[in-house]
LUMVEX-906343 format. One line per 2 residues: their letters; for each residue z, y, x of N, C-alpha, C. Coordinates in steps of 0.001 Angstrom, whole numbers. Example, Ala and Ser with C-alpha at 12.3 -4.5 7.8 and 13.67 -1.06 7.14 Angstrom:
2
as	7800/-5690/13190/7800/-4500/12300/7800/-3300/13200 | 7080/-2250/12850/7140/-1060/13670/7870/30/12900;
This chain:
267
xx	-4405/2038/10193/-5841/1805/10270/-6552/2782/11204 | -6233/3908/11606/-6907/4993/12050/-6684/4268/13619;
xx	-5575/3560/14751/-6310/3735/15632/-6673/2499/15285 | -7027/1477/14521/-7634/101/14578/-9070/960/14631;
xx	-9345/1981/13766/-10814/2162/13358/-10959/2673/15217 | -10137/3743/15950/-10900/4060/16969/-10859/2845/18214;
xx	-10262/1442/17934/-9885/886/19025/-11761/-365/18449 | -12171/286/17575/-13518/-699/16709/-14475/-171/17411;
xx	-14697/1524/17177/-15570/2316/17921/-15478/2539/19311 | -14229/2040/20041/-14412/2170/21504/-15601/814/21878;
xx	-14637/-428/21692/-15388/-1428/21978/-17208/-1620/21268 | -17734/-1232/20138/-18413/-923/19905/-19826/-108/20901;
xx	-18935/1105/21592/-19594/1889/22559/-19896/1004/23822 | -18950/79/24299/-18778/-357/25098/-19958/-2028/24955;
xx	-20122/-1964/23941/-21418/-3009/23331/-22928/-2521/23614 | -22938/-1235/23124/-23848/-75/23601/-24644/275/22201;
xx	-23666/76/20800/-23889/494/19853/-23225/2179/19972 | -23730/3394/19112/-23523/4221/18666/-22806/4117/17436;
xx	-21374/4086/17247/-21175/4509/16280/-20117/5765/15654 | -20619/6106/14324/-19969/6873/13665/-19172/6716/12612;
xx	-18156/6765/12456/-16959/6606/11851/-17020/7770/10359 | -17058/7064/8647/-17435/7544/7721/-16334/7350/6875;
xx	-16016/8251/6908/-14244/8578/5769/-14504/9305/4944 | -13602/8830/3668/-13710/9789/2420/-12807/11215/2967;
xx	-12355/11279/3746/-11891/12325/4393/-10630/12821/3346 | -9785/12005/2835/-8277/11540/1993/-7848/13134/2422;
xx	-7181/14254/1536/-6841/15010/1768/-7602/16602/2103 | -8818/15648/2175/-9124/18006/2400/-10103/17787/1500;
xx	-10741/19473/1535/-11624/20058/201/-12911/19536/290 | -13498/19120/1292/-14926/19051/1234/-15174/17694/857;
xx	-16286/17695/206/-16927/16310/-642/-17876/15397/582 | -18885/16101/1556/-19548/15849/2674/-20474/15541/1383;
xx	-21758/15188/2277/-21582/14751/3745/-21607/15354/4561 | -20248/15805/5554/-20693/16453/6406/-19888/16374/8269;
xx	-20654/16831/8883/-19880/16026/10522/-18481/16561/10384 | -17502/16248/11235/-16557/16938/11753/-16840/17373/12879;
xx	-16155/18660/12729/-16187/19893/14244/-14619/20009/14512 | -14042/19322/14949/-12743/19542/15669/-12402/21570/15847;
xx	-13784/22079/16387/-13471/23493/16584/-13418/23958/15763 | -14079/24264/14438/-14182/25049/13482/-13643/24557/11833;
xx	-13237/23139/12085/-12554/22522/10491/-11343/22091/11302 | -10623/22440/9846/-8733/22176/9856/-9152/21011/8665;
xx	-7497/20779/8890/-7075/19251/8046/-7645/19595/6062 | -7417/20748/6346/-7317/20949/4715/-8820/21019/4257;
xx	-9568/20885/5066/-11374/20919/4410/-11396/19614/5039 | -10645/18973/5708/-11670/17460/6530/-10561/16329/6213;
xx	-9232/16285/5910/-8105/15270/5965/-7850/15468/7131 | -6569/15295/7713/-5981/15261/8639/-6292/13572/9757;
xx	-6870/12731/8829/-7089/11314/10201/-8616/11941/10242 | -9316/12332/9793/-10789/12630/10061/-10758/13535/11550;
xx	-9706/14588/10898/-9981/15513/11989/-9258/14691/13452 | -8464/13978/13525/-7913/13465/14708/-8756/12842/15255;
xx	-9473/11536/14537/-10327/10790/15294/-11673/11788/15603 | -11811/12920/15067/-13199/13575/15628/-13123/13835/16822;
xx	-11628/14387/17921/-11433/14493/19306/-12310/13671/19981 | -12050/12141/19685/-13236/11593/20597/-14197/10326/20120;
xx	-14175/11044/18739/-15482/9861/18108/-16264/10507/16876 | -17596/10396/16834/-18128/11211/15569/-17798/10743/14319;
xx	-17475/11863/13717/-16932/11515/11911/-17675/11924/11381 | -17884/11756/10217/-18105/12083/8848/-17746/11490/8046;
xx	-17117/12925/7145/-16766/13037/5886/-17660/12635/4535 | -17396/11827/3655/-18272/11376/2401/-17103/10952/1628;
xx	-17369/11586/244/-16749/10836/-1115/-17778/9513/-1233 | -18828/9976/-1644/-20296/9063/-1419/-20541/8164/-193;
xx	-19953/6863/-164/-20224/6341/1544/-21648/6249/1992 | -22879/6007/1007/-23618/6225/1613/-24309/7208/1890;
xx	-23964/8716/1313/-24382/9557/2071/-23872/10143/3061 | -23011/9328/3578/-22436/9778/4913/-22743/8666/5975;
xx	-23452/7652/5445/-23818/6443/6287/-25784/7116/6802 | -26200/7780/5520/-27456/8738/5471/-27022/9666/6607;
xx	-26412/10130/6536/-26452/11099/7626/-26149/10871/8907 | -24866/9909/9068/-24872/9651/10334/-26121/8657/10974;
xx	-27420/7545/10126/-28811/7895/11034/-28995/9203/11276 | -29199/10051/10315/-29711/10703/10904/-29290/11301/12520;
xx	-28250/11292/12564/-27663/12073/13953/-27816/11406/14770 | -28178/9837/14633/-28222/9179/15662/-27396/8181/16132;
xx	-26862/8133/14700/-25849/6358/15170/-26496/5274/15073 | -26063/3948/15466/-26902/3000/15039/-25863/1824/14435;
xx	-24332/2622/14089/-23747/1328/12824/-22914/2354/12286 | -22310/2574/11169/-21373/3227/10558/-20014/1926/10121;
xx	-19215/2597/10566/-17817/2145/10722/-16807/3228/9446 | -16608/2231/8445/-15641/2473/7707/-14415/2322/7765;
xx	-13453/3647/8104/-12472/3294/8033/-11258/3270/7043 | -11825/3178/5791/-10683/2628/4343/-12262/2307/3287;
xx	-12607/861/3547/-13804/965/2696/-13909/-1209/2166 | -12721/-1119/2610/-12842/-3017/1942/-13048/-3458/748;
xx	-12600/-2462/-45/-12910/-2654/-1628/-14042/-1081/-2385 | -14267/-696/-1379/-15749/285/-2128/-16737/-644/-1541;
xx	-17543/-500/-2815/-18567/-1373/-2789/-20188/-475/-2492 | -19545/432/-2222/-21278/1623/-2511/-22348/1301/-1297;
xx	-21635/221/-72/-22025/7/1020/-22319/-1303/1191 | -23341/-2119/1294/-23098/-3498/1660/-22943/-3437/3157;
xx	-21690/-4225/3326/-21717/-4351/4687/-21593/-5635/5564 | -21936/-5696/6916/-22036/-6998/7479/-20789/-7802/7919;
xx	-19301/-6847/8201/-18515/-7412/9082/-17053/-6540/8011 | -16547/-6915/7694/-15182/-6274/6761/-13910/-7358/7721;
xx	-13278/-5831/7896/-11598/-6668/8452/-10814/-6152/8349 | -10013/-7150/7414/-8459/-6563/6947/-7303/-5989/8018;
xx	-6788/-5217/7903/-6026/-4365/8814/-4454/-4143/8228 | -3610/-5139/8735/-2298/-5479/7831/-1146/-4787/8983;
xx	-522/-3855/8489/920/-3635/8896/1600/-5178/8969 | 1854/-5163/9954/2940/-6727/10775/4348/-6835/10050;
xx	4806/-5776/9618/6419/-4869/9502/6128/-5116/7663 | 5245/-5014/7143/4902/-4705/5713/4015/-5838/5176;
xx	3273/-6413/5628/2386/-7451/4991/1577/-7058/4180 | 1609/-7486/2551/988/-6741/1459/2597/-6576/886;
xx	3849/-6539/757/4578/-5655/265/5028/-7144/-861 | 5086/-6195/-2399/5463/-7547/-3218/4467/-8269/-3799;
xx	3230/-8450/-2972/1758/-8834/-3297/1240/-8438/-4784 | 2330/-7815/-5403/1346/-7230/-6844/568/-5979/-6784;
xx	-245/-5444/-7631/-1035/-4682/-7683/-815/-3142/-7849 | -779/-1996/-7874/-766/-1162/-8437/-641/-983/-9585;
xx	121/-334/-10607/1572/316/-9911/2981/-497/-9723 | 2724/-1911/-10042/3864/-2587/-9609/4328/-2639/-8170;
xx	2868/-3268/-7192/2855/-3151/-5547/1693/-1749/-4583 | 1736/-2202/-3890/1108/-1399/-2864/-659/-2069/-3230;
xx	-900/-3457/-3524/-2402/-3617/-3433/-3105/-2822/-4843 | -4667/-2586/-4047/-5536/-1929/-5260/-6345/-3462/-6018;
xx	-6204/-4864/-5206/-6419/-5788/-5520/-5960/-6820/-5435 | -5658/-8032/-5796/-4951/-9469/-5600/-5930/-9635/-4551;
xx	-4743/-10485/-3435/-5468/-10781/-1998/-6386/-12037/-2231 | -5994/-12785/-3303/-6966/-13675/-3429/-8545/-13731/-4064;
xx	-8620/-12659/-4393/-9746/-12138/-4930/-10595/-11225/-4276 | -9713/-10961/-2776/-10447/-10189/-1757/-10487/-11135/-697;
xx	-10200/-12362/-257/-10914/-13371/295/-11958/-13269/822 | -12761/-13357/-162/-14164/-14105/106/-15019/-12896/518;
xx	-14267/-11475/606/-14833/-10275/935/-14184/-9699/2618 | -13394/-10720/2966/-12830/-10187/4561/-13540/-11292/5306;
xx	-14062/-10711/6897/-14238/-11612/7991/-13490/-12269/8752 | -12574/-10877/9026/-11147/-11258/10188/-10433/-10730/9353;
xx	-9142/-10770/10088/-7732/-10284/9816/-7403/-9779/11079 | -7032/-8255/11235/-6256/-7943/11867/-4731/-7373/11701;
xx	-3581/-8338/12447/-2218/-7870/12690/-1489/-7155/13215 | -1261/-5823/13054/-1409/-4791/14069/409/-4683/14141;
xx	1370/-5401/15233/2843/-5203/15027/3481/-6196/14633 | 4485/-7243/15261/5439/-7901/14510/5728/-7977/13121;
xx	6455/-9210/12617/7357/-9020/11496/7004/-10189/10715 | 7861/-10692/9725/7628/-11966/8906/6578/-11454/8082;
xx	6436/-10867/7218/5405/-10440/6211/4022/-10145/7143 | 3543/-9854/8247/2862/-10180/8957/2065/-11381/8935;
xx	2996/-11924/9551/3177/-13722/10104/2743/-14558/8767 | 3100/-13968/7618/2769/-14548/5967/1353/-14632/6059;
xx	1125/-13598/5934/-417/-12929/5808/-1017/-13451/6944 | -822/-13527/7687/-1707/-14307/8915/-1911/-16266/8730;
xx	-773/-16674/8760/-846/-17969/7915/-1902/-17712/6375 | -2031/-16786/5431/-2773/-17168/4487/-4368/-16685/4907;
xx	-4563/-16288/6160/-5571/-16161/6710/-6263/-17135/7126 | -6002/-17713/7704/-5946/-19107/8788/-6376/-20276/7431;
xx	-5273/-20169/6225/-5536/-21135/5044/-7044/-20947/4481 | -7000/-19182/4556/-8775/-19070/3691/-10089/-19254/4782;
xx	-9417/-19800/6178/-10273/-19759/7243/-10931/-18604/7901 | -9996/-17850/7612/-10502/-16483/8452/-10021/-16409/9960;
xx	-10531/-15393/10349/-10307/-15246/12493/-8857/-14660/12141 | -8114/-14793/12813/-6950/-13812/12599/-6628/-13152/14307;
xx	-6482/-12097/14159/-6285/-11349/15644/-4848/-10489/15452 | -3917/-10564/16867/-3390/-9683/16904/-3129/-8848/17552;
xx	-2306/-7308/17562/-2578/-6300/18844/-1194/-5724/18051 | -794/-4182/18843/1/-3449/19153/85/-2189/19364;
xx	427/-1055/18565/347/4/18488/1732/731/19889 | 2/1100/21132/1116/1298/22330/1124/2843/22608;
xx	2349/3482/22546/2456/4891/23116/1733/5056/24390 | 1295/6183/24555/470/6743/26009/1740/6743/26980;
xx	1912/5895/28036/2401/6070/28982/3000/6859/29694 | 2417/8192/30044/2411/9416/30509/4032/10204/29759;
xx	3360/10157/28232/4617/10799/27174/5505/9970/27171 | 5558/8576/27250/6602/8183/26931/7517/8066/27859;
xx	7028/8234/29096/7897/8497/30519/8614/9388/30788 | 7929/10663/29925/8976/12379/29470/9637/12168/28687;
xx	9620/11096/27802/10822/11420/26670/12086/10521/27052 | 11701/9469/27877/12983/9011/28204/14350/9665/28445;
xx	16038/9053/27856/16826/10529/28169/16169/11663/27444 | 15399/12022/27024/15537/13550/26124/16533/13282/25120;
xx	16866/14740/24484/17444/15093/23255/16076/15315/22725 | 15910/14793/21354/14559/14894/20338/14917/14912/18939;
xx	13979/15628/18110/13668/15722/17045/12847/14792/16781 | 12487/13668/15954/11322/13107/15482/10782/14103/13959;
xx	9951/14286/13856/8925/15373/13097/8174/14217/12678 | 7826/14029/11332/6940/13235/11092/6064/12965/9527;
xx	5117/12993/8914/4691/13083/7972/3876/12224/7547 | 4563/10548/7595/2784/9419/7917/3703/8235/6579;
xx	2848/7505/6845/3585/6827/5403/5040/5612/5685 | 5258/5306/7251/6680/5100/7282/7280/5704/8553;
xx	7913/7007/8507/8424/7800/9000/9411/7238/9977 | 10014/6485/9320/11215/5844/10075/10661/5144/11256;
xx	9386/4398/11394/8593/3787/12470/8410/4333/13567 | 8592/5761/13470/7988/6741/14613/9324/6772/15428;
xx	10212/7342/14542/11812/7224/15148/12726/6002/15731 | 11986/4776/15340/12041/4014/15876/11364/3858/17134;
xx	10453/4174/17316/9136/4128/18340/9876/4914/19814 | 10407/6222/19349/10679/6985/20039/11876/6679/20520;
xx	12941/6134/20024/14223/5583/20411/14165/4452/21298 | 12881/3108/21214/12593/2096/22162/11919/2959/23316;
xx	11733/3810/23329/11237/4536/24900/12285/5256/25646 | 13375/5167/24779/14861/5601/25256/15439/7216/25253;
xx	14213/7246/24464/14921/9112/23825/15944/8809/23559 | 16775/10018/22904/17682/10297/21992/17853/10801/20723;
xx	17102/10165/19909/16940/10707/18668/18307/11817/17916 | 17845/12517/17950/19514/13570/17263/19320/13952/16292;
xx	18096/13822/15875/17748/14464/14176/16302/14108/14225 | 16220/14035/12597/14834/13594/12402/14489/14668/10808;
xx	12984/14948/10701/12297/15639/9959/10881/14531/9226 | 11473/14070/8093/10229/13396/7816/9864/13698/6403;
xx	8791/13807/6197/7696/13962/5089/6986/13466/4733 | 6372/13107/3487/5389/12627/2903/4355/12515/3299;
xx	3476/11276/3206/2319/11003/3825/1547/12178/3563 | 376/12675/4485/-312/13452/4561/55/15214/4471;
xx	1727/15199/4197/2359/16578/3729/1377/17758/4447 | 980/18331/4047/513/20033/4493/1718/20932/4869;
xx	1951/21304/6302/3168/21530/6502/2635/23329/6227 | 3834/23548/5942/3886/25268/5566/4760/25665/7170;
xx	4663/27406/7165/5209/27749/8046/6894/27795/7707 | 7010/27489/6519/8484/27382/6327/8865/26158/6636;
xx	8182/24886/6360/9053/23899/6833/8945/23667/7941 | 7960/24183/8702/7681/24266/10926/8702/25044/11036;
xx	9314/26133/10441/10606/26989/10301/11858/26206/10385 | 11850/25992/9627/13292/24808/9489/13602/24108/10697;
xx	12336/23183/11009/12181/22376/12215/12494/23273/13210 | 12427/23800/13769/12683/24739/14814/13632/25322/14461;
xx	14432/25472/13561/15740/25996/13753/16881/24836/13969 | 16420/23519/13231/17455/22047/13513/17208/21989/15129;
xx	15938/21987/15566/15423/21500/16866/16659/22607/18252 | 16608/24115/17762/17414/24252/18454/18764/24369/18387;
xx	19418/24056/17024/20831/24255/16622/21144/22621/17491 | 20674/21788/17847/20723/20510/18443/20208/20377/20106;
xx	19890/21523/20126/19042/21583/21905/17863/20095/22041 | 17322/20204/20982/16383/18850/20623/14749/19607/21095;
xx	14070/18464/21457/12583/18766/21829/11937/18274/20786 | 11290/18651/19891/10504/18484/18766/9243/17256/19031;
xx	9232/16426/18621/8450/14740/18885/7180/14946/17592 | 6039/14619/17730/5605/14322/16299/4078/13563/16928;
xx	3508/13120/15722/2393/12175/15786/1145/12849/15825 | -125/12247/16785/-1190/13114/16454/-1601/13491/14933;
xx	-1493/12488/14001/-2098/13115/12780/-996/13846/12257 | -11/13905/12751/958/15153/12281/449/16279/12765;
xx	256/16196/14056/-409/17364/14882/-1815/18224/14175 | -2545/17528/13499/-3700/17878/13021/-3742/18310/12004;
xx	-2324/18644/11276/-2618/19216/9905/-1273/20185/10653 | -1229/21137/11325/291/22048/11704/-980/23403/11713;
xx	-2078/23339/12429/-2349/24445/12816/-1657/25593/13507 | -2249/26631/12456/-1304/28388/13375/-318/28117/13009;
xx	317/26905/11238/1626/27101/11110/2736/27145/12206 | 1955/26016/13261/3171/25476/14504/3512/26843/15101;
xx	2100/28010/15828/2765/28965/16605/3397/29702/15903 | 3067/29941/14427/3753/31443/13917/5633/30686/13527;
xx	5796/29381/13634/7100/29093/13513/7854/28979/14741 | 6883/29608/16064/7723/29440/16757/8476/28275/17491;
xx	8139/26814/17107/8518/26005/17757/9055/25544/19171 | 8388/26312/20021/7921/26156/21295/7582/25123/21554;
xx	7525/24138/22403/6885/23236/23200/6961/21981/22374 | 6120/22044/21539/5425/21007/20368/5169/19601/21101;
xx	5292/18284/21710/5526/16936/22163/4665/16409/21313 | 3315/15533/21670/2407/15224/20665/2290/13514/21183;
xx	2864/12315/20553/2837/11274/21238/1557/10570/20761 | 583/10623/21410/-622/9266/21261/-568/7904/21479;
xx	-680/7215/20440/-960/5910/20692/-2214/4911/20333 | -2059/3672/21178/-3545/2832/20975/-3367/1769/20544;
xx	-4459/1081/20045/-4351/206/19449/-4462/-959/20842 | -3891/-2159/21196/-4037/-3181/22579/-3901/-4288/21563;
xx	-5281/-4943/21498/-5763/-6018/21343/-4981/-7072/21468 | -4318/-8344/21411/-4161/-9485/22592/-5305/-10161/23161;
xx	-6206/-10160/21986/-7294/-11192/22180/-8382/-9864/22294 | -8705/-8966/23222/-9949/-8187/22688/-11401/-8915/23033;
xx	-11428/-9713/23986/-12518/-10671/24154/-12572/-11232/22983 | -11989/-12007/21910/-12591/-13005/20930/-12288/-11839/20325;
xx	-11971/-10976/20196/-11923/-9696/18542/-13315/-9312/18804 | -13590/-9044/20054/-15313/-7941/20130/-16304/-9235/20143;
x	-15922/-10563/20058/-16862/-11602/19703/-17279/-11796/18479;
């Protein structure tokens, strides 16, 4: 969801709306409402996707969505963009769109704690506009067919590595480093750009890495002559841990969200 939310707020800008992007900020201490400062807040007071997307889009943090929808008027937005807010209701909003892993679908469509949903999809219907498919895969393709059945827009796009990096990693020896909720995706990611995956380091969604486990990593990374790979929102929760472990030359791969249809999606 995080780059669907910044690939919402690009085109958005590009409309010549202002907007600001309002997260419960999943993972750090502060309640908000309050902006993100990329310079002066780490992952552990803001969440680690807050602080990533603040690089180049205004955030705020709220438990409360609308006092973070309050504040960002005030600063001067003119729409607030939720990015995990389909089933909080504290907001009425004009435009809600489902944002489905292609690879995952909804999983075994039951609820918590049997499945992955916080609701039966059929009961969140009549509360989505579009559907977006972000990636291949049958469970995708499911969910897009039951889109189409409830008459919704269905769009799809592609989570694309930055060009630039993925042209350096070709032929490397690499570490994949990774802490997001399917680990194995990244190492996959990195192997279709024709690295060499030689070892991999993965962790729990959102993990707070200590300087002991940036330790570890850097000792596999060079017992393997491996270049250490990891994701921006991995990147955003390492801090000083990364220099005081010594890593050296930390590989940070960005990727975007590419539309197929971005003309009928920004319609």
């Amino acid at each position: 969801k995080t780059p669907a939310t910044l690939a919402m707020a690009r085109i958005l800008e590009q409309l010549g709306a202002r907007p600001a992007i309002i997260s419960r900020g999943y993972g750090g201490t502060l309640a908000g409402p309050v902006a993100v400062d990329p310079t002066c807040h780490d992952a552990g007071a803001v969440g680690d996707e807050p602080l990533m997307m603040a690089q180049t889009m205004p955030v705020i943090i709220a438990r409360h969505r609308p006092d973070g929808a309050g504040l960002a008027a005030m600063t001067g937005a003119t729409i607030a963009l939720l990015d995990d807010g389909l089933q909080n209701p504290s907001l009425a909003k004009d435009v809600s769109i489902a944002v489905i892993d292609g690879a995952v679908g909804i999983g075994n469509g039951f609820c918590l704690p049997a499945g992955p949903l916080r609701a039966p999809v059929a009961a969140q219907w009549p509360y989505v506009d579009a559907v977006l498919i972000i990636g291949g895969g049958e469970p995708g393709l499911a969910v897009a067919k039951a889109g189409r059945r409830a008459e919704k827009p269905v769009f799809t796009g592609a989570l694309v590595p930055d060009a630039m990096t993925a042209a350096s990693l070709a032929g490397q020896r690499v570490l994949a480093l990774a802490g997001i909720g399917r680990p194995q995706k990244f190492a996959d990611t990195l192997a279709s750009l024709g690295a060499d995956v030689v070892a991999t380091a993965f962790f729990a969604d959102h993990h707070p890495f200590s300087f002991q486990n940036l330790s570890e990593v850097a000792a596999r990374a060079e017992a393997t002559g491996a270049r250490v790979v990891t994701t921006q929102k991995d990147a955003a929760r390492m801090g000083a841990s990364w220099d005081g472990a010594r890593l050296g030359v930390l590989t940070i791969l960005p990727v975007t969200l590419e539309l197929d249809d971005e003309a009928g999606f920004t319609q």
